[in-house]
C-alpha positions in Angstrom: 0.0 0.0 0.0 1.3 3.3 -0.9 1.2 6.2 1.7 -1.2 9.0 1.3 1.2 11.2 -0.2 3.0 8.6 -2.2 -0.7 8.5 -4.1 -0.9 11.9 -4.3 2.4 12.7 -5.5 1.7 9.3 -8.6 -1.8 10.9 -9.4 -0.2 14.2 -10.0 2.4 12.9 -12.0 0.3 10.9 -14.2 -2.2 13.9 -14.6 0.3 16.1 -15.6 1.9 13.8 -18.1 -1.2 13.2 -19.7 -1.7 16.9 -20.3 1.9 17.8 -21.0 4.2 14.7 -22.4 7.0 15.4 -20.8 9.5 14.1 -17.7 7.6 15.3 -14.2 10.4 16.9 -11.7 10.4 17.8 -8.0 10.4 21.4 -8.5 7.2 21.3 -10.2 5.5 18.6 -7.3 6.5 20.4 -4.2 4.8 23.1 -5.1 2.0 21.5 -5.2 2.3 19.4 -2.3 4.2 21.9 -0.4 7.0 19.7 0.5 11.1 20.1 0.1 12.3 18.9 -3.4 14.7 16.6 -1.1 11.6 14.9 0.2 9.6 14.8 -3.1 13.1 12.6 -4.7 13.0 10.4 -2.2 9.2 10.0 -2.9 9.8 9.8 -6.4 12.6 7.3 -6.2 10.6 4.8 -4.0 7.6 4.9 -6.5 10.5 4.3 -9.3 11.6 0.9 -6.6 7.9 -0.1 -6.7 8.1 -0.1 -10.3 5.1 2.7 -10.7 7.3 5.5 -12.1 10.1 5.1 -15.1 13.4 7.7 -15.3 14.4 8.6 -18.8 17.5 9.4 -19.8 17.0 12.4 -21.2 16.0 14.3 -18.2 16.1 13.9 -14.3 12.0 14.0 -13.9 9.9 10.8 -13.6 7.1 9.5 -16.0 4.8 7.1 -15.2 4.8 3.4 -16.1 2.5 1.0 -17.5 2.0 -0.6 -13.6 1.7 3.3 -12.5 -1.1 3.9 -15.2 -2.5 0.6 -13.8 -2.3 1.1 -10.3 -3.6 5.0 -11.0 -6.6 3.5 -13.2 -7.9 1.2 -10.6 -7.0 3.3 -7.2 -6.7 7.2 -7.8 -8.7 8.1 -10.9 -11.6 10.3 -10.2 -14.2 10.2 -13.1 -14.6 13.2 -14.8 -17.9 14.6 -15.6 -18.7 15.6 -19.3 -18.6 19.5 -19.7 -21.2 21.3 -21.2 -19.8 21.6 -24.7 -18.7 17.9 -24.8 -22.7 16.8 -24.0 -24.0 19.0 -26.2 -22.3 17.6 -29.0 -23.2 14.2 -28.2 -27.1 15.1 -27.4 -27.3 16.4 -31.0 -26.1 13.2 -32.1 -28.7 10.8 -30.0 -31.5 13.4 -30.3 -31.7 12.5 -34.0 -34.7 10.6 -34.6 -33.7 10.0 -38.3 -30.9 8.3 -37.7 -30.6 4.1 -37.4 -28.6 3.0 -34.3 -25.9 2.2 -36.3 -25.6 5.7 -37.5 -26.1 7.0 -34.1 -23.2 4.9 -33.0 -20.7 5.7 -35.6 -21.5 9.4 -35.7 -21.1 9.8 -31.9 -17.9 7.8 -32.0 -16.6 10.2 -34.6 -17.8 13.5 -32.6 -15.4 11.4 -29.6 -12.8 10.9 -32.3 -12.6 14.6 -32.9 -13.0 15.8 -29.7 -9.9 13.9 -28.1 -7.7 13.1 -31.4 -7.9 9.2 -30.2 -9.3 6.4 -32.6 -12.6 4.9 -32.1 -14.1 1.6 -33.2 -17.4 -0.4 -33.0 -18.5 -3.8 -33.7 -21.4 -4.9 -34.0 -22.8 -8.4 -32.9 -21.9 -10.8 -35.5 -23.7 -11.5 -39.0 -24.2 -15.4 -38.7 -26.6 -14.0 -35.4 -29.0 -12.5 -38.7 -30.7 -14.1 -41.3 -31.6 -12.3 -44.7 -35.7 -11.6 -44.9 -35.7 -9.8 -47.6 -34.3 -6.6 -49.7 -36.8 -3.7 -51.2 -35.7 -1.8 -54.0 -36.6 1.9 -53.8 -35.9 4.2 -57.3 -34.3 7.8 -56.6 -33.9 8.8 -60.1 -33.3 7.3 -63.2 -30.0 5.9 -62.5 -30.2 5.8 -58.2 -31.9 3.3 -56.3 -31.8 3.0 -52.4 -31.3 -0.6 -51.7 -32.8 -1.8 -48.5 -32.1 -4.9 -46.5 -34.0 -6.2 -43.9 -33.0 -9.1 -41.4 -35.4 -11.7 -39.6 -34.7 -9.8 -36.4 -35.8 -6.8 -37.7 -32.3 -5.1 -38.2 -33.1 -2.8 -41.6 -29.9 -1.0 -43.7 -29.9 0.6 -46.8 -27.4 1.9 -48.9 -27.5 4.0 -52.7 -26.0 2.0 -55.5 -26.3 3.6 -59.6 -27.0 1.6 -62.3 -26.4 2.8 -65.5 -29.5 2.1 -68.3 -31.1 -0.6 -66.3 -35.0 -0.7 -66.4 -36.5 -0.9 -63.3 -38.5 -4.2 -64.6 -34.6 -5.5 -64.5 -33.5 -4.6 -61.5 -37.3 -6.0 -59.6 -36.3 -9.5 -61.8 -33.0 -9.4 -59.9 -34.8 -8.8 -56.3 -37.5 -11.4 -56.8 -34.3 -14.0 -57.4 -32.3 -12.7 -55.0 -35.5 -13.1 -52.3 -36.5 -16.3 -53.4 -33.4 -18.5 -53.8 -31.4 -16.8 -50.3 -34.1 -15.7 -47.6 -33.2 -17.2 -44.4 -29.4 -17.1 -45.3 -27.3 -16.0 -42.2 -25.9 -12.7 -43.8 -22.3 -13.7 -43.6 -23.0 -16.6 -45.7 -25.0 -14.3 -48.4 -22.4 -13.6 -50.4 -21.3 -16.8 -51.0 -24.6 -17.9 -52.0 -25.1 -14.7 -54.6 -21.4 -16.0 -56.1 -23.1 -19.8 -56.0 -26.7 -20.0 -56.4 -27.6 -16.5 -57.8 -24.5 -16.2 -60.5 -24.8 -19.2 -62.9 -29.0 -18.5 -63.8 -29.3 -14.7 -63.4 -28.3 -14.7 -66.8 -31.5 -16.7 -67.6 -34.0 -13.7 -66.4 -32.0 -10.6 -66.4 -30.5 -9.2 -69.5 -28.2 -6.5 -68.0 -27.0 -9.6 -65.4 -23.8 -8.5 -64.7 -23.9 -5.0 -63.5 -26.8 -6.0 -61.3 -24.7 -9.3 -59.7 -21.9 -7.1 -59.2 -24.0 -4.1 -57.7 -26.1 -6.2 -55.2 -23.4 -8.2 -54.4 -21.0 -5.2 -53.2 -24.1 -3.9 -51.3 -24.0 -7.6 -49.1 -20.6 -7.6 -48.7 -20.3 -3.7 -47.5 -23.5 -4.6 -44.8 -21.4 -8.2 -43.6 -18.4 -6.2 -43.6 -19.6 -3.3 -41.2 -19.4 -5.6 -38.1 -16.1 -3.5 -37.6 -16.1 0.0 -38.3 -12.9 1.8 -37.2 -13.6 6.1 -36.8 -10.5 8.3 -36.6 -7.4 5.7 -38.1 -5.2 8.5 -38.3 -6.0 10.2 -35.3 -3.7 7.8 -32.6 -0.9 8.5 -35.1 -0.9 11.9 -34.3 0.1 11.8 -30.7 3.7 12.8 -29.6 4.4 9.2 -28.8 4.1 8.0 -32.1 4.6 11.3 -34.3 8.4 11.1 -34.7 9.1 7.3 -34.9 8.4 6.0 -38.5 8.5 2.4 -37.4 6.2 2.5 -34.3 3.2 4.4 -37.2 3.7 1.5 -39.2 3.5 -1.6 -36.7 0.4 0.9 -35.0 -1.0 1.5 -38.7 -1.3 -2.2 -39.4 -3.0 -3.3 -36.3 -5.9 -0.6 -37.0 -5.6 -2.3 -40.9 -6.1 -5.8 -39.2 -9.9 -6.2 -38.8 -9.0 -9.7 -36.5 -7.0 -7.9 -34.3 -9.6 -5.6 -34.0 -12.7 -7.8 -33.4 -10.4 -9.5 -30.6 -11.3 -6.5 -28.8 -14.9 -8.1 -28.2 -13.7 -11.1 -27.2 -13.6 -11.1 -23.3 -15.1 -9.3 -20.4 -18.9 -8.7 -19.5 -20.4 -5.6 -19.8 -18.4 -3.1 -17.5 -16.0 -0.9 -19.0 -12.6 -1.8 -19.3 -9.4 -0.9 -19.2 -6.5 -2.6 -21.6 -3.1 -0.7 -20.9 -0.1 -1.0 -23.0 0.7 -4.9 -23.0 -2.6 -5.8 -21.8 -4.1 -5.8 -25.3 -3.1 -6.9 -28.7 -2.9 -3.9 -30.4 0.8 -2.4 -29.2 3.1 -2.0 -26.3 2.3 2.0 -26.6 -1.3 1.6 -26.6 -4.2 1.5 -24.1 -8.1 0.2 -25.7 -11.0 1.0 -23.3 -14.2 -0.4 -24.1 -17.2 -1.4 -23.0 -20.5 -3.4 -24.6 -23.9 -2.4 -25.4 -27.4 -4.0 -26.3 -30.2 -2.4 -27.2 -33.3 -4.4 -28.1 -31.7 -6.8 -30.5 -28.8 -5.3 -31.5 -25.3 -5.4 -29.4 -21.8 -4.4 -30.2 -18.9 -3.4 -28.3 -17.6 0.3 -28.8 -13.5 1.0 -27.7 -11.3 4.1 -27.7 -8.0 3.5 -28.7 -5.4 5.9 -27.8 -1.7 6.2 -26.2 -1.3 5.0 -22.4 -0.9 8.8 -22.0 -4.4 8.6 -22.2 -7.2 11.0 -20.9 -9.0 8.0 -19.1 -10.6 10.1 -16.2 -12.4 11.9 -19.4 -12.6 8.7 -21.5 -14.5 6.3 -19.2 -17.3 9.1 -18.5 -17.4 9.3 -22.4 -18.0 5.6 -22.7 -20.6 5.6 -20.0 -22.3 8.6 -21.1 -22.7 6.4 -24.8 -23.8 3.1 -23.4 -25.8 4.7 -21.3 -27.8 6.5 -24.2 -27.6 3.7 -26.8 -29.5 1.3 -24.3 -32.0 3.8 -23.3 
C-alpha cells in the first residue's frame, strides 16, 4: 500500500503527463504538495523501486509506467464529468430521430474521435446471429436506387448503388431472385450464396445480369463487412508518442488495418467498462483500448477508444458511459 502522499504525488504525476508529455520533476511537485524537493526525490525514487514511475535518460524528472497507469486507473482516478460543450455535442447526435442506431453509434464515435484526437471503433454483434428476410428496391432517379435490407430480427440497412441504363422491370427480376433463392441465409453466408446459387442463372432472367450481380453483391458484402467500423485511423498517429518514430506508425497502422486484431477487442469481459493498458491488449506495447458493450433491443456491439497510455482516461470512461448509457436507453 502506498502512503497518502505517495498517491498523491503518482496521481499528479500521471495527470500532468497526460496533459503535458513530458519528464515530471520535484520542483514542479513540491509546489503543489508543499513539500522540500529533497523529500519529493526520495518520494519519487521509491515509486521508481515499486516499479510505478520510469526515469528517462534524457531528463532527471519521472514519467509514469504502465503498472503506475494501472495502479492510478484502478486506485486514484476520479471520473470526470462531461462538460457542457462535450454533451452537447453528443445530445445532437442521439436526439436525432432520423438516424438508425448504427448511424447513431458511428457518428457519436466520430464526434469522440474529434473531440480527443484518439481512434474509435465499433462492432457490431456478429452476421451469422442474422438471417436475410428480404431486400426492397426503392428508385431515386433514373440511375439511383436505395437498396434496403431487412434481417429476420428486424435489423433494416440501406445503402445507394447507380446503375447505369437498367429498367427498373430488371432490376425488380434481380430482387425477386435474389428473395426467393437466399431468404433465411445468415448474412455472412449471403455472399457466397449470390457467387453460387444467384451467378450461374441470373443470366436466364435478367439481360443487363452483370452489372446488377456485381451491384447487389458489393451492397452484401459492404453490410457483412460493417461488423467493424474503425472512426479516426489517423488520429492515434498523431500523438507525440508515435509522431516522430516512422517504425512505431507502421507496426500501430497495421494493427488498426487488421480487422482480426480488431474484433479481438470483443472477445472477453462482460459488460463493465474496461481498461487494456499497453501490454494488456493486442494492439501495441504504446497503446491503451478501453471499451465497453452495449445492447439495445436486439442489436449489441462493443464500442473501444484507442489511444496512447498517455491517455485522458478520467475523461474517457465518462465518455463511454455517457454512450452506453444513451444507446441502451
Amino acid at each position: 500500500m502506498l502512503t497518502e502522499r505517495q498517491n498523491q504525488m503518482l496521481k499528479l504525476i500521471v495527470e500532468r503527463y497526460i496533459k503535458d508529455p513530458t519528464p515530471v520533476g520535484s520542483k514542479v511537485i513540491s509546489k503543489t504538495l508543499n513539500c522540500s524537493s529533497a523529500t519529493i526525490r526520495n518520494e519519487m525514487a521509491t515509486l521508481e523501486d515499486l516499479g510505478l514511475l520510469e526515469k528517462t535518460h534524457t531528463s532527471s524528472g519521472r514519467i509514469p509506467s504502465e503498472k503506475g497507469y494501472r495502479y492510478y486507473v484502478d486506485n486514484l482516478m476520479e471520473l470526470k464529468k462531461m462538460n457542457a460543450e462535450d454533451m452537447l455535442k453528443l445530445q445532437i447526435v442521439f436526439r436525432n430521430q432520423q438516424l438508425a442506431l448504427s448511424d447513431v453509434i458511428t457518428k457519436s464515435l466520430q464526434v469522440i474521435s474529434d473531440m480527443m484526437n484518439y481512434t474509435t471503433v465499433v462492432l457490431g454483434s456478429t452476421s451469422h446471429e442474422n438471417l436475410l428476410k428480404q431486400i426492397e428496391v426503392v428508385p431515386i432517379d433514373d440511375v439511383s436506387i436505395i437498396v434496403i435490407i431487412v434481417t429476420d430480427k428486424g435489423h433494416v440497412e440501406h445503402k445507394s448503388i447507380k446503375l447505369q441504363d437498367v429498367p427498373l422491370e430488371e432490376v425488380k427480376k434481380t430482387v425477386g431472385l435474389i428473395n426467393n433463392l437466399i431468404s433465411g441465409t445468415p448474412i455472412d453466408e449471403v455472399s457466397t450464396k449470390l457467387e453460387y446459387e444467384v451467378k450461374p442463372i441470373i443470366g436466364n432472367y435478367v439481360k443487363q445480369h452483370e452489372q446488377l450481380y456485381n451491384a447487389f453483391y458489393h451492397v452484401f458484402n459492404d453490410f457483412t463487412n460493417q461488423e467493424v467500423n474503425i472512426v479516426g485511423r489517423h488520429k492515434i498517429l498523431e500523438q507525440p508518442e508515435f509522431s516522430s518514430n516512422i517504425e512505431k506508425i507502421k507496426t500501430v497502422f497495421n494493427k488498426l488495418e487488421d480487422r482480426e486484431t480488431l474484433r479481438s477487442i470483443e472477445e472477453d469481459g462482460d459488460n463493465n467498462i474496461k481498461v487494456y493498458i499497453g501490454n494488456e491488449n493486442n494492439i501495441d506495447s504504446d497503446v491503451t483500448v478501453i471499451k465497453t458493450k452495449f445492447k439495445s433491443g436486439d442489436e449489441e456491439g462493443t464500442i473501444a477508444i484507442i489511444g496512447p497510455k498517455r491517455m485522458e482516461y478520467d475523461r474517457v470512461v465518462g465518455m463511454l458511459e455517457y454512450m452506453k448509457e444513451n444507446i441502451e436507453r
